[in-house]
C-alpha positions in Angstrom: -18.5 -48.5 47.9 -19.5 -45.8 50.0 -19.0 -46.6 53.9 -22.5 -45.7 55.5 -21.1 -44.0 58.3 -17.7 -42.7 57.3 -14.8 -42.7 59.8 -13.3 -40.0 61.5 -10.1 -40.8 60.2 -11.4 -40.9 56.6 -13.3 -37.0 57.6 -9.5 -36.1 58.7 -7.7 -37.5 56.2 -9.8 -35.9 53.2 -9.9 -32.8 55.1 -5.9 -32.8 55.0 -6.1 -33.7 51.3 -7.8 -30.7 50.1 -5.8 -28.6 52.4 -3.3 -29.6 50.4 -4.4 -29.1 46.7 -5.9 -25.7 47.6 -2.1 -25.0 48.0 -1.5 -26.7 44.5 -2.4 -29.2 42.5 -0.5 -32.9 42.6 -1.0 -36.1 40.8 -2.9 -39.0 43.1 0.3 -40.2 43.5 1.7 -37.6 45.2 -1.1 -37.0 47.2 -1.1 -40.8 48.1 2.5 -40.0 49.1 1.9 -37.0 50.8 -1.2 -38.6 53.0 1.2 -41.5 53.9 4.0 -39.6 55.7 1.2 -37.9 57.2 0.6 -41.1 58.9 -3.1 -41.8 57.9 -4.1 -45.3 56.7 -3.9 -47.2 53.8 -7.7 -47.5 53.8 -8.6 -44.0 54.4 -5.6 -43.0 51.8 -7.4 -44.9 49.2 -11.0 -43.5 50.1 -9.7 -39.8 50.0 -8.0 -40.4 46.4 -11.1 -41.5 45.3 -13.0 -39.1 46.8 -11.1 -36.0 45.6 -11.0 -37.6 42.0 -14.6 -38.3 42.0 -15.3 -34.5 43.1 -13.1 -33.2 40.4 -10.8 -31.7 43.7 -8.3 -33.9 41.6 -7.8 -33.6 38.2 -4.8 -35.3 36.5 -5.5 -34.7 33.1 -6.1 -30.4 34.1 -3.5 -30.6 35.3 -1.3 -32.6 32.9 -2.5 -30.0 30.7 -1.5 -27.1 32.8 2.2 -28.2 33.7 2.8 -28.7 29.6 1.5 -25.3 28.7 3.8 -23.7 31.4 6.9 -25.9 31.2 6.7 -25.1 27.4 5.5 -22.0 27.2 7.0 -20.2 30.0 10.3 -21.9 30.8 10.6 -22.6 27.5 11.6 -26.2 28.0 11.9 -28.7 24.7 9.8 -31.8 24.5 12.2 -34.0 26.5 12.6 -32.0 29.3 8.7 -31.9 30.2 8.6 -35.6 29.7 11.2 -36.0 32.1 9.3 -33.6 34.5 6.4 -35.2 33.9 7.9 -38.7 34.7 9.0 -37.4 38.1 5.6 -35.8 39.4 3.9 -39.1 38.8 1.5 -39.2 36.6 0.2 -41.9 35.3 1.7 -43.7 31.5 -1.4 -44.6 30.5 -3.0 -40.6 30.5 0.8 -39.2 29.4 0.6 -41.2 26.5 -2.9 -40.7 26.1 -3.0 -36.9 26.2 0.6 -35.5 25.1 0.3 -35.8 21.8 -3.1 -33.4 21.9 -1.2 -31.2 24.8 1.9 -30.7 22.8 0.4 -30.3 19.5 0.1 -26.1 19.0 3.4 -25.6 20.6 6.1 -24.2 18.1 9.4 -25.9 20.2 11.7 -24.7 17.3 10.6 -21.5 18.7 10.3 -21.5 21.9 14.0 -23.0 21.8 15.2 -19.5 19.6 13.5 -17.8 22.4 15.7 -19.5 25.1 18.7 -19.1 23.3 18.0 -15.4 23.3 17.5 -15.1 26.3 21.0 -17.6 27.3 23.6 -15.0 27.1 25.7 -17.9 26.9 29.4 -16.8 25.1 29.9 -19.1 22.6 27.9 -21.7 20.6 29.5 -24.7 21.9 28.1 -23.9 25.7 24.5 -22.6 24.2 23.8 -25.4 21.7 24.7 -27.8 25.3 22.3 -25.6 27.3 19.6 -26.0 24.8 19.7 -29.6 24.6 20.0 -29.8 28.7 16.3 -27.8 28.4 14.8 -30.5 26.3 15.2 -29.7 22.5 16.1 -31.8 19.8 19.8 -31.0 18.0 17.9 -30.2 15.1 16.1 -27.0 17.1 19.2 -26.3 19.2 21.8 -26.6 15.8 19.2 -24.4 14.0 18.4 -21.7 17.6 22.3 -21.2 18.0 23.0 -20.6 13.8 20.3 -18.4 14.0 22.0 -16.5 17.3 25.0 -16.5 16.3 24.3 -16.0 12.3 26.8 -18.8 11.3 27.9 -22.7 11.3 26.5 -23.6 14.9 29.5 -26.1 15.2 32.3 -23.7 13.7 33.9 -21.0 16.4 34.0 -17.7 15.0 
């Protein structure tokens, strides 16, 4: 599919592309986005993509993997949260539910969510069990993070 002479719009508008995932990575959707308000055209949108993703410039499933690892591991976020911040980068449903089950499978969320509640400061159990569920973590993890905090009931004041 290869054009034998290839446009100079299509030389400029891969050129722009991996400017911008040297600055960070993106799903092809955002890129496709990104190229678009740029003003390049459809057809030289849809080359780049596949360029880039041919190359290995673009890597959704890398970086699937990455975002999980650091949403998790570093903002301590429960499994809810990163599917909703996965949702709203773009990636694709068919690779999110082909890969999260394998991303998320040596992460210790009951964990990770004592670790945030530790770290909360918040002044009663009421606002930190509500804080931990906002992050992502089931009640079960967040009921069992504030108890442990707290050494008590996580629904009783003390």
């Amino acid at each position: 599919l290869m054009p034998k002479v290839i446009p100079e719009e299509y030389k400029k508008t891969v050129k722009s592309a991996l400017n911008m995932l040297a600055y960070g990575e993106c799903t092809a959707n955002q890129l496709e986005k990104k190229l678009s308000m740029k003003g390049y055209s459809p057809d030289s949108i849809e080359f780049t993509v596949d360029y880039v993703i041919t190359r290995g410039y673009l890597n959704e499933r890398r970086y699937l993997e990455r975002l999980i690892d650091q949403l998790a591991n570093q903002k301590l976020y429960g499994i809810n949260r990163i599917a909703l911040e996965i949702y709203k980068k773009g990636f694709s449903l068919a690779l999110v539910r082909d890969n999260l089950g394998e991303f998320v499978s040596n992460i210790d969320f009951k964990e990770n969510c004592l670790k945030l509640a530790l770290k909360s400061k918040k002044p009663d159990k009421n606002r930190m069990y509500e804080y931990l569920v906002r992050a992502g973590h089931s009640s079960s993890d967040a009921g069992y993070a504030v108890k442990t905090v707290f050494n008590g009931d996580p629904f009783k004041d003390s």
